[in-house]
MDAnalysis code that builds the backbone (N, CA, C; Angstrom):
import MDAnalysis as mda
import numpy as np

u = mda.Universe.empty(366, n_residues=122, atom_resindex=np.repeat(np.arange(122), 3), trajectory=True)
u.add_TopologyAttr("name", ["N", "CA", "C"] * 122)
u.add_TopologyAttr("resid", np.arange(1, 123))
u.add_TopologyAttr("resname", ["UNK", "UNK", "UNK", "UNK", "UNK", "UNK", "UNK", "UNK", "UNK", "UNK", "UNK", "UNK", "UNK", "UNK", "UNK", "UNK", "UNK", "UNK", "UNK", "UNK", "UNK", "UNK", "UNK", "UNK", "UNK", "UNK", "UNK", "UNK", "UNK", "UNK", "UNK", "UNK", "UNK", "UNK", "UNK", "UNK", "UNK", "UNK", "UNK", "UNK", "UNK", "UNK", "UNK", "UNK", "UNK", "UNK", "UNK", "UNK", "UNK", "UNK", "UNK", "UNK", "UNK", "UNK", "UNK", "UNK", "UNK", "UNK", "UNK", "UNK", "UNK", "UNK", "UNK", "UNK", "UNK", "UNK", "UNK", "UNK", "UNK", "UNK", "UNK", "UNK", "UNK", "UNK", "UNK", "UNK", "UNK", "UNK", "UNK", "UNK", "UNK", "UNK", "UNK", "UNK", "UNK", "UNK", "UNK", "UNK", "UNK", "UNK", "UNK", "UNK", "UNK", "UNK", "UNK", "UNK", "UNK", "UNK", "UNK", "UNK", "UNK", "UNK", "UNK", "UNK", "UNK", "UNK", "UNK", "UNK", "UNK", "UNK", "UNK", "UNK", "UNK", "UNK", "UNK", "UNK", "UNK", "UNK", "UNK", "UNK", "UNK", "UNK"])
u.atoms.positions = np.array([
    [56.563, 39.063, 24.826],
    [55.856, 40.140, 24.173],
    [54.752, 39.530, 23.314],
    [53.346, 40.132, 23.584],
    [52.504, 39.453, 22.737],
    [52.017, 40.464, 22.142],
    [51.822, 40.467, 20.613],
    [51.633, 41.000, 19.671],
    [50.094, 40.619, 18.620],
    [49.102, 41.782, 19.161],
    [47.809, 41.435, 18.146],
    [47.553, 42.467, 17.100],
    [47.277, 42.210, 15.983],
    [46.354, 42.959, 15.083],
    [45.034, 42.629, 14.541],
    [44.161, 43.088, 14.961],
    [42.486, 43.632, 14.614],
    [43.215, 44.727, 13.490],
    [42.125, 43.852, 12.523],
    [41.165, 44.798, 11.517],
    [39.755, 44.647, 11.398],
    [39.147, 45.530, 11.556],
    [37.819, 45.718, 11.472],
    [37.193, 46.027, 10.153],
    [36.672, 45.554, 9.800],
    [36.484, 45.867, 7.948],
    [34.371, 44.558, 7.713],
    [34.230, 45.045, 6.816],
    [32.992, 45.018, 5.991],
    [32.942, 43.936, 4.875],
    [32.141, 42.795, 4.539],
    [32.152, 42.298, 3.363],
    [32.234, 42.684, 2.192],
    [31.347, 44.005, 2.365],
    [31.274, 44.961, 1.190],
    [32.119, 46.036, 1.084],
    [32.904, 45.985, 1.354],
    [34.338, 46.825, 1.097],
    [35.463, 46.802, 0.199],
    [35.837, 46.827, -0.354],
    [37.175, 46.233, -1.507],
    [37.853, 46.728, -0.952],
    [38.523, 47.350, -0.128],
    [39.524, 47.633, 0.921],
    [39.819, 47.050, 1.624],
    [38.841, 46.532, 2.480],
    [39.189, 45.791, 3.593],
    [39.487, 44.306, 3.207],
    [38.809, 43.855, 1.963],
    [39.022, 42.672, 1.277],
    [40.954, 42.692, 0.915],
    [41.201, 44.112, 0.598],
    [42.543, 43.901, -0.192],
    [43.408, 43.624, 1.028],
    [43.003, 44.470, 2.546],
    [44.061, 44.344, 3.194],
    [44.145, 43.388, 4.323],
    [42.507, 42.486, 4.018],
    [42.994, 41.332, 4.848],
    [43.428, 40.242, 4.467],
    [43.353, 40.150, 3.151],
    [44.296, 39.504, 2.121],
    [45.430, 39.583, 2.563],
    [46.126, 40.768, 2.342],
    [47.741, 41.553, 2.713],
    [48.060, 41.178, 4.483],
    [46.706, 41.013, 5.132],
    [47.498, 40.799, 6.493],
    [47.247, 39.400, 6.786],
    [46.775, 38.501, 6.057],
    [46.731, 37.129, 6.336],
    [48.378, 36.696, 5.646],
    [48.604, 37.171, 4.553],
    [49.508, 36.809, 4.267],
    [50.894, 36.635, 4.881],
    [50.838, 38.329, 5.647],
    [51.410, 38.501, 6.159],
    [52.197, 37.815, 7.193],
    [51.020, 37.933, 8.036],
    [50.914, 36.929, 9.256],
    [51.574, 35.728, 9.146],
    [51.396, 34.672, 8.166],
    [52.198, 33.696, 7.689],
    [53.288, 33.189, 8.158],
    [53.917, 34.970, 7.817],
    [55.268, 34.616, 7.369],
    [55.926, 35.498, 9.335],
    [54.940, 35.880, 10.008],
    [54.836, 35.972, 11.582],
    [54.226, 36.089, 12.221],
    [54.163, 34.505, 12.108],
    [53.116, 33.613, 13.211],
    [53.352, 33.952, 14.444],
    [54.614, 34.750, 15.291],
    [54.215, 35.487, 16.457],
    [53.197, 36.211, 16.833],
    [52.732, 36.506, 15.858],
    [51.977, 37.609, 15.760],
    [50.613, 37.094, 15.643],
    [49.467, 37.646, 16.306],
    [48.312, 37.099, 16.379],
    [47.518, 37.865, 15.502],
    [46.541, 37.525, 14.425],
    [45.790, 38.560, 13.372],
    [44.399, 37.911, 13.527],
    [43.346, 38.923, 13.815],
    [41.786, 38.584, 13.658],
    [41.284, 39.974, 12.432],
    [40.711, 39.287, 11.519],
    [39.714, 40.070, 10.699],
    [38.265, 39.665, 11.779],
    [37.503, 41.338, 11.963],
    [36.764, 41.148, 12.202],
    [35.232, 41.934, 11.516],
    [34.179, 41.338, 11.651],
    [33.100, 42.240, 10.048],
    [32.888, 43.230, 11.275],
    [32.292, 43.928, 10.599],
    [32.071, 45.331, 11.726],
    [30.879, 44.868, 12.099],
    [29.781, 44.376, 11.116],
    [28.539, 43.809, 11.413],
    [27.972, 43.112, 12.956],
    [29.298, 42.157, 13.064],
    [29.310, 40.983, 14.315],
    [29.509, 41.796, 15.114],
    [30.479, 42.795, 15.134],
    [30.832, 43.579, 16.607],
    [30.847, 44.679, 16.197],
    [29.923, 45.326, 16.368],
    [29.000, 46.429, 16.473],
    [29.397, 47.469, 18.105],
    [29.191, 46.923, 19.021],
    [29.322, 47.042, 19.953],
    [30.866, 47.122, 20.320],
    [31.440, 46.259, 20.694],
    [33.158, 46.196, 20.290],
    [33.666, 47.297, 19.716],
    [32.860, 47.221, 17.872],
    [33.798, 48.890, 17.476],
    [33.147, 50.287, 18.255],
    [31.995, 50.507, 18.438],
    [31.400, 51.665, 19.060],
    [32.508, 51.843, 20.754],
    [32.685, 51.019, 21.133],
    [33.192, 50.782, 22.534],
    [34.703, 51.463, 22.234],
    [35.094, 50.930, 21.252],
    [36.586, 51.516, 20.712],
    [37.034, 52.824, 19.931],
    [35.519, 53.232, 19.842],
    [35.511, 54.350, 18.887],
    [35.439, 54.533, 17.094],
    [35.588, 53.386, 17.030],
    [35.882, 52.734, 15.179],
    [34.422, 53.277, 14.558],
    [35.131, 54.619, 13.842],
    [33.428, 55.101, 13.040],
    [34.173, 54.849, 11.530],
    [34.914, 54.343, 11.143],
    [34.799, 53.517, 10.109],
    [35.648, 52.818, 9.296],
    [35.765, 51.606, 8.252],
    [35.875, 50.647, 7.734],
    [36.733, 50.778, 6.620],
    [37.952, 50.769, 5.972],
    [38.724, 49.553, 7.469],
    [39.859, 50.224, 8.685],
    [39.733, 49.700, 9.344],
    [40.412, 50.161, 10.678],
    [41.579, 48.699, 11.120],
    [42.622, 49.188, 11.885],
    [43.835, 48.343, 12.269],
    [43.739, 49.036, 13.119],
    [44.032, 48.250, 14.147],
    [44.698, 47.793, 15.611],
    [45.664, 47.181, 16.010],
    [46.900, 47.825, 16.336],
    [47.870, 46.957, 16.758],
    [47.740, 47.074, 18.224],
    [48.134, 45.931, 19.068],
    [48.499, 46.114, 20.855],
    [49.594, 45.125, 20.834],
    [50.545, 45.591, 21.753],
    [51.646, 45.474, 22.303],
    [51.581, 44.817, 23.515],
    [51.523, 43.659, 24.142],
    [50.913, 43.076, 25.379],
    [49.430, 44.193, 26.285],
    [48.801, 44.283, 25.376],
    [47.449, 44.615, 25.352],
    [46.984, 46.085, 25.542],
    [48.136, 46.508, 25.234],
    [48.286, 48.370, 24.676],
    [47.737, 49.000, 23.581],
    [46.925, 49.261, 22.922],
    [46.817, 50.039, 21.553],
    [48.562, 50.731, 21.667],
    [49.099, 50.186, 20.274],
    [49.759, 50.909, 20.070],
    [50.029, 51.839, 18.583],
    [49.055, 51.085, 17.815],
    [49.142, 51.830, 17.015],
    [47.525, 51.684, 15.913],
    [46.846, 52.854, 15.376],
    [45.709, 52.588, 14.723],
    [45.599, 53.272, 13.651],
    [45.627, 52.820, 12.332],
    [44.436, 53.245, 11.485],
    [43.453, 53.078, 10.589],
    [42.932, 54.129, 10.163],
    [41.728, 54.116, 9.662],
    [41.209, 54.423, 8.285],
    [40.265, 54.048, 7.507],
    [40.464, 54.776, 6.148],
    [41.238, 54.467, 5.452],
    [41.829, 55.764, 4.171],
    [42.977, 55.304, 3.709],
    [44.136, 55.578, 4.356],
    [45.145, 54.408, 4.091],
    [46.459, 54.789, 5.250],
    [47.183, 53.447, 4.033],
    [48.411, 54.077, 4.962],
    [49.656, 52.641, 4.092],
    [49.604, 51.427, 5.032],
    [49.476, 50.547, 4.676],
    [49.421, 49.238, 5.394],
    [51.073, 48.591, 5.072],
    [51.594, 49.202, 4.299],
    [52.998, 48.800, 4.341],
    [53.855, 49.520, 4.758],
    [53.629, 51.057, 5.324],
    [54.100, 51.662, 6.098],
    [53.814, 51.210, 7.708],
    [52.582, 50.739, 8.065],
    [52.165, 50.413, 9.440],
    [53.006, 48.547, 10.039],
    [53.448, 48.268, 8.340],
    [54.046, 46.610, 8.547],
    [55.365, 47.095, 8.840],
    [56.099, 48.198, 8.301],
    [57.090, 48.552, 8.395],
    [57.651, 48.590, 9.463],
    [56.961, 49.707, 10.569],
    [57.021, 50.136, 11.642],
    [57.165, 49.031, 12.557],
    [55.819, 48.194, 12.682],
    [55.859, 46.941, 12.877],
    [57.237, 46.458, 13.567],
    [57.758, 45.854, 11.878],
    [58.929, 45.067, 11.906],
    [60.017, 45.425, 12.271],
    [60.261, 46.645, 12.377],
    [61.147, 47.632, 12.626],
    [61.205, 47.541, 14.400],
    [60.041, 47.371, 14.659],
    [59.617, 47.373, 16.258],
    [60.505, 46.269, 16.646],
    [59.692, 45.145, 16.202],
    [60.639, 43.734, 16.684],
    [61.427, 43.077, 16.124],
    [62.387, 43.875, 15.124],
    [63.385, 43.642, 15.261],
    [64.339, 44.160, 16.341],
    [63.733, 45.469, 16.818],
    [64.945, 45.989, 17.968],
    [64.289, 45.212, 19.156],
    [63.164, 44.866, 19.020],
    [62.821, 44.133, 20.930],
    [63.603, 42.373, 20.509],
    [64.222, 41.841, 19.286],
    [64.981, 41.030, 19.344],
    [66.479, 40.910, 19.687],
    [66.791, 41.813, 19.454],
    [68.104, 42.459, 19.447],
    [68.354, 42.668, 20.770],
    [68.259, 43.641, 21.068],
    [67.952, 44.232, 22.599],
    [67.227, 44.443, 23.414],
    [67.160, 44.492, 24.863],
    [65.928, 44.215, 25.606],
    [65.474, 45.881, 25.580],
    [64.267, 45.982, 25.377],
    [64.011, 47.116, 25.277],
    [62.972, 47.736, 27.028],
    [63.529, 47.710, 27.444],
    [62.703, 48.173, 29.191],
    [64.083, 49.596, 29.745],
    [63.673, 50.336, 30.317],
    [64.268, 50.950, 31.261],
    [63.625, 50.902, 32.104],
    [64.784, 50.596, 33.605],
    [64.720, 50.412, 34.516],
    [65.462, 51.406, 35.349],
    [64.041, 51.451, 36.505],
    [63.689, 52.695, 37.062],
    [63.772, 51.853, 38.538],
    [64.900, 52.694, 39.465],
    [64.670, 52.393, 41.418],
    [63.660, 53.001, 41.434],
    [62.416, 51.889, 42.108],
    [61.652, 52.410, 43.191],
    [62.412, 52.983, 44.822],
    [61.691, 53.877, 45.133],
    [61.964, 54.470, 46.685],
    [60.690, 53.933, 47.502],
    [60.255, 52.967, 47.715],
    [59.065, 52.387, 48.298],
    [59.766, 51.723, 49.513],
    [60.994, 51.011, 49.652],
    [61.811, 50.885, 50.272],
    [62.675, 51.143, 50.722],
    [62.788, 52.099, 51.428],
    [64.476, 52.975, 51.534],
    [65.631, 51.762, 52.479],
    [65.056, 51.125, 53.255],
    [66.127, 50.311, 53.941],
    [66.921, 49.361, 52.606],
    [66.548, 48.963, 51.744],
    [67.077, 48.063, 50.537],
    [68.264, 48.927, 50.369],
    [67.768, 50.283, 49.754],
    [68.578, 51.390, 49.400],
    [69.665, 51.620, 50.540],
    [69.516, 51.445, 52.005],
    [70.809, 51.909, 52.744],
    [71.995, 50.471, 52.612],
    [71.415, 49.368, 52.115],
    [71.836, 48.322, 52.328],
    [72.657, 47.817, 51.052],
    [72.274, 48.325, 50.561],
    [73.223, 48.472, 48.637],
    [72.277, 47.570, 47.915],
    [71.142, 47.177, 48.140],
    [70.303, 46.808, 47.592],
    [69.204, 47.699, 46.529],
    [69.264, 47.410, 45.276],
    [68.201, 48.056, 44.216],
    [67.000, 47.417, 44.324],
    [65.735, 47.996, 43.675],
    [64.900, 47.846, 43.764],
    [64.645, 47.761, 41.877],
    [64.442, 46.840, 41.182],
    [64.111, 47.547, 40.165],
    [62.530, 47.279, 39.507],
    [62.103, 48.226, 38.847],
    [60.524, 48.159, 37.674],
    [61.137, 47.783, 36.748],
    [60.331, 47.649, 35.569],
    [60.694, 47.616, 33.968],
    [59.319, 48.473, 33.633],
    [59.599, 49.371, 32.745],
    [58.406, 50.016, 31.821],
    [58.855, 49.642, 30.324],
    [57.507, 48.733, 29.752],
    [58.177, 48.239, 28.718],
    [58.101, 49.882, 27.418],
    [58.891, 49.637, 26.490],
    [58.639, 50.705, 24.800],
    [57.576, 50.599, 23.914],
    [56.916, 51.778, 23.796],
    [56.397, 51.234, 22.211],
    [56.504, 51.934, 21.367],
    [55.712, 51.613, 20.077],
    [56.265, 52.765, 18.945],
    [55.187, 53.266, 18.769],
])
């Protein structure tokens, strides 16, 4: 499971200053976890492409899912929460249900499964 967070944030912001403070720190302490501050300035293009009309913004992806975003004011220790809460259960337990494909029916007469995984997110 690979795990990124983008924040998009401004030099001139005291927000985005406080919470990339709060997510460097963070990060630290889970280094699984991949964290880019990025100025909105440099990628201009990038945020327009993503929709980001404004500063500061979080991005979480889940092996390269948006899974979770926000924007403005929001709790950043409610969004760490969730987070951690996430992977602690994808440590614990494997989190996929698994689903027979019918793409093969001879497997199926033969007592043979077929299986997918669709992974969870929050």
């Amino acid at each position: 499971m690979k795990i990124e967070i983008r924040q998009y944030g401004s030099d001139t912001c005291a927000p985005c200053a406080a919470i990339r403070q709060k997510l460097e720190k963070w990060q630290q302490d889970h280094p699984e976890v991949t964290y880019r501050y990025l100025p909105i300035e440099e990628y201009l293009e990038e945020a327009a492409q993503k929709g980001i009309l404004s500063v500061p913004t979080v991005i979480v992806t889940i092996d390269g899912a948006e899974t979770a975003r926000e924007s403005g004011y929001f709790s950043l220790d409610e969004l760490l929460f969730r987070l951690e809460k996430y992977m602690k259960m994808t440590e614990k337990t494997e989190m996929t249900i698994r689903t027979a494909t019918m793409d093969n029916m001879d497997k199926f007469e033969h007592g043979d499964v077929v299986w997918n995984q669709m992974r969870l997110t929050f």
